[in-house]
Backbone as CSV, one residue per row, in Angstrom:
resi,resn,N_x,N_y,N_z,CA_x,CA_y,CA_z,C_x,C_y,C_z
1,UNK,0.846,-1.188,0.000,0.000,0.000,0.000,0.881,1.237,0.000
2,UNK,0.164,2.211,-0.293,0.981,3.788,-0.621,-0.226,4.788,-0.058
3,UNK,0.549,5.634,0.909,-0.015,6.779,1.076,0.229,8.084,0.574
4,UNK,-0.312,8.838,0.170,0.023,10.535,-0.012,-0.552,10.985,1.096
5,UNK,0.904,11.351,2.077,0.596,12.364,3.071,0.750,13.904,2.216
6,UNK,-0.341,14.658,3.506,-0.049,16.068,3.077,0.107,16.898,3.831
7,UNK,1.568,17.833,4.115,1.861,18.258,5.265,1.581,19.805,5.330
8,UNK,1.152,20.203,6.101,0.910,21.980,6.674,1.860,22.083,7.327
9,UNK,2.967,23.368,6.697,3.684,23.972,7.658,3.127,25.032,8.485
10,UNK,3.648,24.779,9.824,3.544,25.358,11.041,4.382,26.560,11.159
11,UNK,5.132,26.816,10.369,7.046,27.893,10.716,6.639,28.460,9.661
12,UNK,7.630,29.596,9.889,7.163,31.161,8.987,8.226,30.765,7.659
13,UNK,9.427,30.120,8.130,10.232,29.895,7.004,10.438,28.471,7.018
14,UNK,10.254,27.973,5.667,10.493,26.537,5.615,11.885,26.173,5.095
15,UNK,12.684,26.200,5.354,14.285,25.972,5.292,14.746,24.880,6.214
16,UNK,15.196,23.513,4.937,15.227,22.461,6.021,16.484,21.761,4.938
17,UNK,17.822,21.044,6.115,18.467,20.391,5.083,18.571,19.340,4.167
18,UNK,19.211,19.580,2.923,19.000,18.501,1.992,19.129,17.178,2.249
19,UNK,19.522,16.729,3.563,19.886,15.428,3.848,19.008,15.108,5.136
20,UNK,17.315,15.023,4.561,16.690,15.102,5.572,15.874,13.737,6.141
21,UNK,16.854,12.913,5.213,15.827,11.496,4.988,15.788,10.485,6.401
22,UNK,16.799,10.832,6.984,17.160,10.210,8.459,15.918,10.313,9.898
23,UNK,15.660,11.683,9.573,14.496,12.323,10.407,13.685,11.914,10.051
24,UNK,12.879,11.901,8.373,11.950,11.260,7.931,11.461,9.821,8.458
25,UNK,12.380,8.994,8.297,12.534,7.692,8.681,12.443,7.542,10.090
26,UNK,13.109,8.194,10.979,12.434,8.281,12.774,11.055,8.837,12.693
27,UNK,10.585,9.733,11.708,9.379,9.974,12.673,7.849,9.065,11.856
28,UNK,8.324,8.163,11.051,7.464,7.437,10.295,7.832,6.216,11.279
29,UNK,8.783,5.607,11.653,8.722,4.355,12.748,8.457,4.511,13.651
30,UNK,8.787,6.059,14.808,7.660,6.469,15.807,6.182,6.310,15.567
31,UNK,5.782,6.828,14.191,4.403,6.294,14.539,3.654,4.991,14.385
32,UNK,4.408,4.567,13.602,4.196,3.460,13.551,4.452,2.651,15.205
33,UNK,4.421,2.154,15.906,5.118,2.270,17.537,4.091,2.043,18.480
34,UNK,3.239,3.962,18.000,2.093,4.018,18.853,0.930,3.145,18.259
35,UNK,1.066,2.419,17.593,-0.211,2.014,16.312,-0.461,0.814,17.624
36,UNK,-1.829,0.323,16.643,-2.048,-0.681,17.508,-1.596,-1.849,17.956
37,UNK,-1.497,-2.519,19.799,-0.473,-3.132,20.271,0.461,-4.356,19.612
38,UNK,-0.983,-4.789,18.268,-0.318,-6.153,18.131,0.350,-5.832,16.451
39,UNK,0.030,-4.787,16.631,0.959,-4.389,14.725,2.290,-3.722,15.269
40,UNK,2.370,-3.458,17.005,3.391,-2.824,17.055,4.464,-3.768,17.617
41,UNK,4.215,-4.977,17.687,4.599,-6.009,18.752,5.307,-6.719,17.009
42,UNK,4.467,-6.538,16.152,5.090,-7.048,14.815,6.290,-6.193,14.251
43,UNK,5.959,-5.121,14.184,7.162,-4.173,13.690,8.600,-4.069,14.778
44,UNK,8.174,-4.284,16.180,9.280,-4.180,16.685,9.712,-5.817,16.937
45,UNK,8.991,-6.511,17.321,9.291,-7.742,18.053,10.550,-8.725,16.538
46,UNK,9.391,-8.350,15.713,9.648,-9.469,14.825,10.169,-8.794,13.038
47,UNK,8.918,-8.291,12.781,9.049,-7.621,11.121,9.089,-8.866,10.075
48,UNK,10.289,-8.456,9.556,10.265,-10.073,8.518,11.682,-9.987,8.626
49,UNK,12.063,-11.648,8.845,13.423,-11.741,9.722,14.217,-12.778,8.619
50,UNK,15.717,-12.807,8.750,16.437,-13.748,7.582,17.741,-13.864,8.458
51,UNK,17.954,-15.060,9.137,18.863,-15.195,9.757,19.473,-14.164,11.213
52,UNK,17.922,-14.141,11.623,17.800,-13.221,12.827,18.015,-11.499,12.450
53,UNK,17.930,-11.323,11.363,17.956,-9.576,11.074,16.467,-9.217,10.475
54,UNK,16.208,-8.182,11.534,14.737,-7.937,11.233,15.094,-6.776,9.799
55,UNK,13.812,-6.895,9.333,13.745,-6.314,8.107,12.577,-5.175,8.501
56,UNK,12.183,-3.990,8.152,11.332,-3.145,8.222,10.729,-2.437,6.872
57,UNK,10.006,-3.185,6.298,9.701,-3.091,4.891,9.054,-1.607,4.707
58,UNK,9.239,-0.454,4.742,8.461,0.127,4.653,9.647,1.481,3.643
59,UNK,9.138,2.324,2.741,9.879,3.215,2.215,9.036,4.845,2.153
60,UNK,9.538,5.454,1.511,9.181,7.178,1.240,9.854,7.726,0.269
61,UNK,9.170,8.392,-0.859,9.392,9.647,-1.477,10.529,10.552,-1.091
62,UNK,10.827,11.302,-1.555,11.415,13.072,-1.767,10.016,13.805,-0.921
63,UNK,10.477,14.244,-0.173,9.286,15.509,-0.025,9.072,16.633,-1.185
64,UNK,7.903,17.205,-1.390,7.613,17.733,-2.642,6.667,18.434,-2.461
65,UNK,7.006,19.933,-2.963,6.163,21.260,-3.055,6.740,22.019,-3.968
66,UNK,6.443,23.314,-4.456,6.581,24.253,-4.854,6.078,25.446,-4.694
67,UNK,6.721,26.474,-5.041,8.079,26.430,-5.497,8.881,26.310,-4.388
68,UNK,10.536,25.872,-5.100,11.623,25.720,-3.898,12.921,26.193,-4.895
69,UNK,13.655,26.404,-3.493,15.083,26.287,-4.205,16.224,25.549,-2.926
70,UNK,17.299,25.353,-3.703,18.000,25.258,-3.148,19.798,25.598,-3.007
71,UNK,20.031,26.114,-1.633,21.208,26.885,-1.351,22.185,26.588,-0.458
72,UNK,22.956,25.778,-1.365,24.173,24.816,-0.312,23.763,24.072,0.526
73,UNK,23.401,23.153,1.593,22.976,22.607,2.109,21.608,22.581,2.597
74,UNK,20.816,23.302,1.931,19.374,23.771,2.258,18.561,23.971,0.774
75,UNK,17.640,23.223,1.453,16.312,23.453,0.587,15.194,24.257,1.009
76,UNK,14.980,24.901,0.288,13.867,26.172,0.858,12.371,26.036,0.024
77,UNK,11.312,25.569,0.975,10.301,25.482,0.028,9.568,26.762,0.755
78,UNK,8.779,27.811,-0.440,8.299,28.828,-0.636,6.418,28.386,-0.438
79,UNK,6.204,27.492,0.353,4.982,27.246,-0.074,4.503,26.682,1.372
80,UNK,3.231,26.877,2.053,2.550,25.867,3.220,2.301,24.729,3.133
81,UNK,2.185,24.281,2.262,2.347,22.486,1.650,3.432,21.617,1.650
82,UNK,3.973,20.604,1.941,4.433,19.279,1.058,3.617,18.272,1.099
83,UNK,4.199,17.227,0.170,3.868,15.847,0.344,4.990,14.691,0.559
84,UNK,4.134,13.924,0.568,5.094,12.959,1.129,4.455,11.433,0.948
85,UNK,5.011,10.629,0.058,4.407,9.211,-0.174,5.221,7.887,0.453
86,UNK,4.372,7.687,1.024,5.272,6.768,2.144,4.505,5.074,1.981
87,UNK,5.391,4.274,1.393,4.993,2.770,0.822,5.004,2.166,2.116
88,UNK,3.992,0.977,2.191,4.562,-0.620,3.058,3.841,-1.636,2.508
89,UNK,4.709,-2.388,3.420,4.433,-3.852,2.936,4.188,-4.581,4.453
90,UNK,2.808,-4.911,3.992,2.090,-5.456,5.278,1.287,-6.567,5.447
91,UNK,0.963,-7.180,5.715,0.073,-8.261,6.013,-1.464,-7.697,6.048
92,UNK,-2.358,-7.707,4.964,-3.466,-7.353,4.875,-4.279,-6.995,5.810
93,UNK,-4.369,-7.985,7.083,-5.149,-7.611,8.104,-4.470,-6.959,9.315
94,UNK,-3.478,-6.378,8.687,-2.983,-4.689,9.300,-3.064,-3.885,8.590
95,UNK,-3.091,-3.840,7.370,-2.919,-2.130,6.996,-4.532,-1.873,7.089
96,UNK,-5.501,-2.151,7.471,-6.819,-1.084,8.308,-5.879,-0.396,9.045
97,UNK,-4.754,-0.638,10.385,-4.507,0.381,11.071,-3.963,1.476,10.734
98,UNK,-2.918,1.368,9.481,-2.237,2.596,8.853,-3.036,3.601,8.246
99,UNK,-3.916,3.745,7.879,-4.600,4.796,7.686,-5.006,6.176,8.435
100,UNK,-5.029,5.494,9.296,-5.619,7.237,10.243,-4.369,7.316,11.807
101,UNK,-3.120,6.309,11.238,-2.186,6.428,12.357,-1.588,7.778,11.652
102,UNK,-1.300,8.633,10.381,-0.547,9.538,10.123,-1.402,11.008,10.425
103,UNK,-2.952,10.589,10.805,-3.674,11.784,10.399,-3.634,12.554,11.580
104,UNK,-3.254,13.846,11.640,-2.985,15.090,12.606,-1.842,14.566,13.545
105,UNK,-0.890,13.950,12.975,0.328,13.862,13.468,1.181,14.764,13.372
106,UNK,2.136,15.271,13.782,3.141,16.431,14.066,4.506,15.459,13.811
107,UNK,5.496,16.363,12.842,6.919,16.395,12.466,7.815,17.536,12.495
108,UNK,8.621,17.180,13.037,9.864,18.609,12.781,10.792,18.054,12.370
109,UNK,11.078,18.540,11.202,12.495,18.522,10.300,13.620,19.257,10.610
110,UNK,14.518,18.678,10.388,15.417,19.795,10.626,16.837,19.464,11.348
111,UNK,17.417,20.604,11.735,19.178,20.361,12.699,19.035,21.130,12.926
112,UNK,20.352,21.566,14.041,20.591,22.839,14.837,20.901,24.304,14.157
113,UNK,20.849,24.060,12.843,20.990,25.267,11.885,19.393,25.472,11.037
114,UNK,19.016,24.493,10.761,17.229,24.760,10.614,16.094,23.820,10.625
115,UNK,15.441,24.258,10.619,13.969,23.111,10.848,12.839,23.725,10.934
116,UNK,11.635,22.840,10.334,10.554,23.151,10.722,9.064,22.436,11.338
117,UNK,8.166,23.080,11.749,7.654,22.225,11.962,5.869,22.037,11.050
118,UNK,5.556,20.457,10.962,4.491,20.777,10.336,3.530,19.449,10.646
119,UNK,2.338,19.586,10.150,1.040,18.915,10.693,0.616,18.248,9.565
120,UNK,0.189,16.446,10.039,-0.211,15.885,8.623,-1.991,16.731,8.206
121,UNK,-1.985,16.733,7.261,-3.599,17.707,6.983,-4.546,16.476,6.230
122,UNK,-3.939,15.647,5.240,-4.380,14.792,4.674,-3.347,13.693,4.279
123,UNK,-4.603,12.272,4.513,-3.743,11.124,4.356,-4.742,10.647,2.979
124,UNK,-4.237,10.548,1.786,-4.840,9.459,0.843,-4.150,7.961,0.656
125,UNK,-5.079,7.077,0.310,-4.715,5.895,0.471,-4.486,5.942,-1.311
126,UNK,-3.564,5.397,-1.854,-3.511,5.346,-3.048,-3.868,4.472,-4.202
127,UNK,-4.629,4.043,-5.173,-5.276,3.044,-5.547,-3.276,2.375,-6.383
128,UNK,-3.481,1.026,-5.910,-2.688,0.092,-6.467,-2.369,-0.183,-8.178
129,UNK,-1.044,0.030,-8.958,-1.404,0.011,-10.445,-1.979,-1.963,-10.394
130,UNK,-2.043,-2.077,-11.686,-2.429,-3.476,-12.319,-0.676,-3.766,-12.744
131,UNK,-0.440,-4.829,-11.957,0.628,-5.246,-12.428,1.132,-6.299,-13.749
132,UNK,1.919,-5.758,-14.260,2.114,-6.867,-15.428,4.088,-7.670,-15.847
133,UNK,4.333,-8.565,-16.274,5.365,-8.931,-15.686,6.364,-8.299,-16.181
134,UNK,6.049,-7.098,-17.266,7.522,-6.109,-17.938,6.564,-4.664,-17.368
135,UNK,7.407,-4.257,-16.841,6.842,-2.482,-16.563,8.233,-1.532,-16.454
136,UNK,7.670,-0.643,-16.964,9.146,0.230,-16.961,9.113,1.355,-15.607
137,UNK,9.961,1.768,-15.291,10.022,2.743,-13.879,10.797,3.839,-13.288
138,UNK,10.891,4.667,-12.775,11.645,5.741,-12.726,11.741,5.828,-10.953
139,UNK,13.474,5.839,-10.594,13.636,5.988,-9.243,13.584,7.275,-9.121
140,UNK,13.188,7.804,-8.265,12.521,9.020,-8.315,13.886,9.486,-6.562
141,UNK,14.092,8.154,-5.936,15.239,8.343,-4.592,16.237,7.426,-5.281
142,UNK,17.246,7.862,-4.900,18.512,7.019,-4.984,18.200,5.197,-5.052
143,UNK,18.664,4.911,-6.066,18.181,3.242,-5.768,19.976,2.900,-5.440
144,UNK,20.041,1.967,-4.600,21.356,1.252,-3.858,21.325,0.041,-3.924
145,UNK,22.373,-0.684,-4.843,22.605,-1.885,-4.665,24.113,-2.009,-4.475
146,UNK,24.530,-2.628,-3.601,26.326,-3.285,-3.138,26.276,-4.662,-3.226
147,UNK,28.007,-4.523,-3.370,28.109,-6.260,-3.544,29.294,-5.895,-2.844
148,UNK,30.122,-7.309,-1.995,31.070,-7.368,-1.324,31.487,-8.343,-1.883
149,UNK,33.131,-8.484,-2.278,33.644,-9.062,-3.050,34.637,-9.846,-1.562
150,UNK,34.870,-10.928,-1.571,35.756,-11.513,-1.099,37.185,-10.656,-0.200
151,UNK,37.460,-9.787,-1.186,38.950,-8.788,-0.886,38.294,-7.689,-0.283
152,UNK,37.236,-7.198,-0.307,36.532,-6.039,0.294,36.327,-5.909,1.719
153,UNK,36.890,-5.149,2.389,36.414,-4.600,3.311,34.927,-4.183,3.941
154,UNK,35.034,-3.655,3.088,32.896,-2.938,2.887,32.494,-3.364,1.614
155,UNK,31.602,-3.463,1.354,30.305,-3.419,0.496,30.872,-2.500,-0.293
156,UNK,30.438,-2.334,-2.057,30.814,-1.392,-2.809,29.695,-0.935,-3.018
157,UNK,29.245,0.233,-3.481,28.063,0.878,-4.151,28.227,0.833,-5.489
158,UNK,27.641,-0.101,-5.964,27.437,-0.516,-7.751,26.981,0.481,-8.396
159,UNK,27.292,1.186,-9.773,26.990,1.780,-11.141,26.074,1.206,-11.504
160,UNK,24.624,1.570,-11.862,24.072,0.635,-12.984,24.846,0.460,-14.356
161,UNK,26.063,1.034,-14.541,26.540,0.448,-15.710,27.580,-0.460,-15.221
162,UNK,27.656,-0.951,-14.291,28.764,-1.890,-13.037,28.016,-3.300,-14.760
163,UNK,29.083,-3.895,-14.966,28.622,-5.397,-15.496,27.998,-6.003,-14.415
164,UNK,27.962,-6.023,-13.145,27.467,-6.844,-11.732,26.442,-6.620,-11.499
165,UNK,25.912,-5.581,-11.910,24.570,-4.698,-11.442,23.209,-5.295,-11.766
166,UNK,22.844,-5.959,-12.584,21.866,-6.290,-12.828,21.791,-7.853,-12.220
167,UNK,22.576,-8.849,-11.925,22.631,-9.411,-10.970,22.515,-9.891,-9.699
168,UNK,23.011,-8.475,-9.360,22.955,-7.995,-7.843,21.609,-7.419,-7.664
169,UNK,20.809,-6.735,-8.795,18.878,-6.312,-8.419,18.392,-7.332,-8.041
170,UNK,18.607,-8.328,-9.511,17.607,-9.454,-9.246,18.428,-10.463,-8.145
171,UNK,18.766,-10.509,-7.676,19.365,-11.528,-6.470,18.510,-10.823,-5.287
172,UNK,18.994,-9.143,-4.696,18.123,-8.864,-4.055,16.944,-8.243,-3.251
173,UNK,16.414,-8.768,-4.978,15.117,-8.552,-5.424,14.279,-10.081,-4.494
174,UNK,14.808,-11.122,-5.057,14.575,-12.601,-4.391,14.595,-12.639,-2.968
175,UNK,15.856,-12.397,-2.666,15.959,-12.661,-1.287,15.041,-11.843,-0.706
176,UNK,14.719,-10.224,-0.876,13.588,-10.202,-0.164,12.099,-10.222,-0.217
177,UNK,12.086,-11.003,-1.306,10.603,-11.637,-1.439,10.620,-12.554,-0.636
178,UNK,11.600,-13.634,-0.608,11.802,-14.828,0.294,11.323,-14.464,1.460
179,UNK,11.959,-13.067,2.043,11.838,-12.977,3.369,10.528,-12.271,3.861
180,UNK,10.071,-11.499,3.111,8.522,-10.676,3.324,7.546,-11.667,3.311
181,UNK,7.644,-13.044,2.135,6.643,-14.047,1.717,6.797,-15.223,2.113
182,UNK,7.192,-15.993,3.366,8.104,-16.970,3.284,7.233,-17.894,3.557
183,UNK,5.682,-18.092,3.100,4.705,-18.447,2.817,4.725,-19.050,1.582
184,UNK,5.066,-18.419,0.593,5.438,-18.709,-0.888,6.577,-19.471,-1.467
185,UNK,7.071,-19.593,0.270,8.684,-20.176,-0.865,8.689,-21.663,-1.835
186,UNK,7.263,-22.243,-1.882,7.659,-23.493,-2.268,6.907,-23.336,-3.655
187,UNK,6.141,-21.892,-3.548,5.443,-21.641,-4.658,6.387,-21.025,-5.682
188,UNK,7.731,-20.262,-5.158,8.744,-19.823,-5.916,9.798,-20.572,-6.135
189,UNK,9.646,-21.823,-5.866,10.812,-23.076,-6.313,9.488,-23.683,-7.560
190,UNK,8.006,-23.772,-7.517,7.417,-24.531,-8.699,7.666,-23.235,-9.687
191,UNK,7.763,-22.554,-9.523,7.909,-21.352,-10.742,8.996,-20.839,-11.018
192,UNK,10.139,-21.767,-10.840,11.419,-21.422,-10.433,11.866,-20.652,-12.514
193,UNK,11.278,-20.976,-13.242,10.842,-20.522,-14.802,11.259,-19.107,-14.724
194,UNK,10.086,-18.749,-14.440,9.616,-17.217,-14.129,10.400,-16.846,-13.598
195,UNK,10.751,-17.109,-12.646,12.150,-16.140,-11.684,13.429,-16.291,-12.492
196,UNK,13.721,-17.415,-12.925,14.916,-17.350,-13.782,15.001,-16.268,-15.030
197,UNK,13.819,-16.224,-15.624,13.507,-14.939,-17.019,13.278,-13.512,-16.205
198,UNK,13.710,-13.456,-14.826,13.446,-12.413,-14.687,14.641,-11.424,-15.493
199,UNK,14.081,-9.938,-15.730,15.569,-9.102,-16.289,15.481,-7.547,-16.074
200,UNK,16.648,-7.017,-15.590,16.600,-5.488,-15.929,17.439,-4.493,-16.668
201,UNK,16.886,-3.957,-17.009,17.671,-2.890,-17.955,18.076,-1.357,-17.874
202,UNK,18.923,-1.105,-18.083,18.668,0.209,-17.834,18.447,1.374,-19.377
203,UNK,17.490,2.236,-18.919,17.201,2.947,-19.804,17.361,4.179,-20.109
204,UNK,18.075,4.783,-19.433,18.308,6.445,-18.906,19.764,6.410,-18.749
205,UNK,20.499,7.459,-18.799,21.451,7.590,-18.188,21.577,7.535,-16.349
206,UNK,22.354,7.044,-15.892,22.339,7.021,-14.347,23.214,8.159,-14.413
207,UNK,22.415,8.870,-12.879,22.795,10.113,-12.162,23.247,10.102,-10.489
208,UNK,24.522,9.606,-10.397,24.745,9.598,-8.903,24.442,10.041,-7.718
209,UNK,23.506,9.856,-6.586,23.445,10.897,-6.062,24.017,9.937,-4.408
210,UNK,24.698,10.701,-3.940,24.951,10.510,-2.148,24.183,11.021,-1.192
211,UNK,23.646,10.104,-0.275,22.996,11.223,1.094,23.389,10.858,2.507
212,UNK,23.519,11.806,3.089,24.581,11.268,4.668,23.393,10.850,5.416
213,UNK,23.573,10.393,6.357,22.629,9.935,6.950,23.364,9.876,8.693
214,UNK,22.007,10.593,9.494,22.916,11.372,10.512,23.956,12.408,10.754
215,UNK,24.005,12.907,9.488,24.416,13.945,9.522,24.791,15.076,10.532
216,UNK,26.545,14.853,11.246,26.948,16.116,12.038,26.949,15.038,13.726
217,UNK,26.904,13.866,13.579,27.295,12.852,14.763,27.978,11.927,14.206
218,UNK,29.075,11.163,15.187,29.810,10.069,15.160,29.480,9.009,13.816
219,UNK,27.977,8.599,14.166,27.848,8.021,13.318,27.028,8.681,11.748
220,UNK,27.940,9.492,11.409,27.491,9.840,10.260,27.896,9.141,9.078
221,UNK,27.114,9.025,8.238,27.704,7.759,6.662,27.015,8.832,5.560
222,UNK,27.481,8.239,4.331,27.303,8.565,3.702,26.824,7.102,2.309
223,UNK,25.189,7.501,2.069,24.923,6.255,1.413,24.859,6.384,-0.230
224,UNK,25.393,5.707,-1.146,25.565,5.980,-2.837,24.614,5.151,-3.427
225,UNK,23.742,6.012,-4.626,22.754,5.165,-4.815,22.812,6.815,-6.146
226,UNK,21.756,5.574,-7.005,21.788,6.365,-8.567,20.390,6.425,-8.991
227,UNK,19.700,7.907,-9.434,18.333,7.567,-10.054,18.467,7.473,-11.615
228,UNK,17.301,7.159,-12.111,17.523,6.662,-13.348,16.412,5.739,-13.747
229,UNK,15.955,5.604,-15.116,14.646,5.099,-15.851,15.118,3.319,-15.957
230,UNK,14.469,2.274,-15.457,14.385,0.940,-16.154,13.568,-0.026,-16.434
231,UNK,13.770,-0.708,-16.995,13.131,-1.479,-18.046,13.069,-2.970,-16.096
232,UNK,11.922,-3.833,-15.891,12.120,-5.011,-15.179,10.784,-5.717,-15.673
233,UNK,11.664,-6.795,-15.503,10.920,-8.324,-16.163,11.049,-9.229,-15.111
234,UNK,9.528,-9.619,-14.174,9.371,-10.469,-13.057,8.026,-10.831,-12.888
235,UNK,7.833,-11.704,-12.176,6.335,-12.320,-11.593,5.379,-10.728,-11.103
236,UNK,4.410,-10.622,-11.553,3.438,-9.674,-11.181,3.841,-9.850,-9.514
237,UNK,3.902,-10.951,-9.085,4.044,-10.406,-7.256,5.192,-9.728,-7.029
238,UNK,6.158,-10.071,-7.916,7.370,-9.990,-7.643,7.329,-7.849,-7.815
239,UNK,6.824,-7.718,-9.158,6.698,-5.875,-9.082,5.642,-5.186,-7.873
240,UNK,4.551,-5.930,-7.285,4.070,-5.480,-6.253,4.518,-5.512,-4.958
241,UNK,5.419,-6.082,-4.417,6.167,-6.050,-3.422,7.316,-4.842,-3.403
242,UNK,7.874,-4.729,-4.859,9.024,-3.832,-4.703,7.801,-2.471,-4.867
243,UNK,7.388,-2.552,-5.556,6.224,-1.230,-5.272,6.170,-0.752,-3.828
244,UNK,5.219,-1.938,-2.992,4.881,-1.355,-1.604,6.294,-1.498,-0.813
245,UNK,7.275,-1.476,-0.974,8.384,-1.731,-0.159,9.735,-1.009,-0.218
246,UNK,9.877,-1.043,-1.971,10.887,-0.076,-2.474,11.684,-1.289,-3.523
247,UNK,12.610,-0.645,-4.269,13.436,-1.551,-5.113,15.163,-1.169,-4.381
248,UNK,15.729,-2.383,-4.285,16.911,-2.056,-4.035,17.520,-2.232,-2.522
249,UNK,17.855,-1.401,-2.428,18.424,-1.661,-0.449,18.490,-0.009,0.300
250,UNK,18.106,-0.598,1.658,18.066,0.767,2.587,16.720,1.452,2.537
251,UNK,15.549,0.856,2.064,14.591,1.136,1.624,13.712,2.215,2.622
252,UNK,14.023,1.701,4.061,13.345,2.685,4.907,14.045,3.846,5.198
253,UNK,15.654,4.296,4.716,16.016,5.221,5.239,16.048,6.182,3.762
254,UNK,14.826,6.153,3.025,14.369,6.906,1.673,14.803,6.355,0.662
255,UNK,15.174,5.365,0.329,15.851,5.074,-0.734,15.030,3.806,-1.728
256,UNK,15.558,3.956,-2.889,14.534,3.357,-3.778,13.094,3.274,-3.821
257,UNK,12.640,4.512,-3.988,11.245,5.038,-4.019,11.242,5.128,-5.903
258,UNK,10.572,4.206,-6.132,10.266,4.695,-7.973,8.857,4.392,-8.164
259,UNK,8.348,5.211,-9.371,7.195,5.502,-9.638,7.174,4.864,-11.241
260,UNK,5.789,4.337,-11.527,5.664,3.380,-13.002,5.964,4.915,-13.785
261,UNK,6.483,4.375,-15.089,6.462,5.142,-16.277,5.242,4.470,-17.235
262,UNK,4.496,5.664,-17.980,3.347,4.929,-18.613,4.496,4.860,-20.431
């Protein structure tokens, strides 16, 4: 499922920094928290787990208004509005609760140099596309895929023009279907066909983009991830999961948010 939140600013100036996705991501798992006891007993207790690492399927958009600009480390939106589309992936007989957990909720964005604050005004629930097993798509957030090579230290952040790259989607692309669906797994060994023809392409030029995360503490990082138009070939479940969830990795801390191309 997908929501369009819609936020009212509260502050006279909306000046908030470009690397705001960290905050985003705390105050969407706070609410999620207060939700009800036994959806919250799921998100924290358990989620969807793969060798004891919980997974938190859930992603978000770019915040988005106009007009804006932006000036060295700041984005300035000129307007009382944003939005904000925030995906999950849930077990049917929870998402009734997500609906009216975002409505007249309060966020402040921001660091010790700016922030603001603002009020959800409207939550739409978003109608689901019709999935089909080739659809083309546009990451609209940084999509991130790494591979760790034997000699590596860390994880690399792959090029979609990396020869490895399209490998490394569909691998894990699988693994976390495995782990969100693990209901299905014997249904994705009889169709083991289909998953093998899965394919992606790229269609756009890729555009690098970095975002720190925590920004201005100890643990500050910096995560590499590229937007850009592609071509994917998979099981209709297989594009509705990365829909409500995200494509790629790091999904809850903004990343790989893409939208269908018609």
């Amino acid at each position: 499922m997908r929501l369009r939140i819609t936020l009212k600013s509260e502050s006279d100036n909306c000046q908030l920094p470009i690397n705001y996705q960290y905050v985003v991501h705390s105050w969407i798992y706070s609410v999620l928290q207060k939700a009800d006891a036994e959806f919250s007993q799921f998100l924290h207790d358990d989620g969807y787990r793969d060798r004891g690492k919980a997974f938190k399927f859930f992603h978000f958009s770019n915040l988005t208004g106009l007009p804006y600009q932006v000036k060295g480390d700041r984005i300035i939106f000129d307007t009382d509005y944003l939005h904000l589309t925030v995906g999950f992936l849930l077990p049917d007989a929870m998402q009734k609760f997500i609906l009216g957990l975002f409505n007249k909720q309060r966020l402040v964005l921001g660091d010790k140099r700016s922030s603001a604050a603002f009020e959800v005004e409207e939550v739409q629930l978003l109608a689901r596309p019709h999935f089909q097993t080739t659809m083309n798509y546009r990451a609209q957030t940084p999509l991130v895929i790494s591979k760790k090579e034997v000699t590596d230290r860390y994880a690399q952040y792959l090029s979609p023009e990396d020869g490895r790259y399209e490998m490394c989607f569909i691998n894990h692309m699988l693994q976390k279907y495995k782990i969100a669906v693990p209901q299905l797994v014997d249904e994705v060994s009889a169709e083991v066909d289909d998953f093998i023809a899965m394919q992606w392409k790229l269609q756009s030029a890729p555009r690098k983009k970095g975002v720190t995360i925590k920004e201005g503490t100890p643990q500050e990082t910096q995560i590499i991830g590229y937007v850009y138009d592609f071509e994917f070939t998979a099981p209709p479940k297989i594009h509705q999961m990365a829909y409500d969830a995200g494509f790629g990795e790091k999904n809850s801390l903004g990343f790989g948010f893409c939208q269908l191309l018609n």
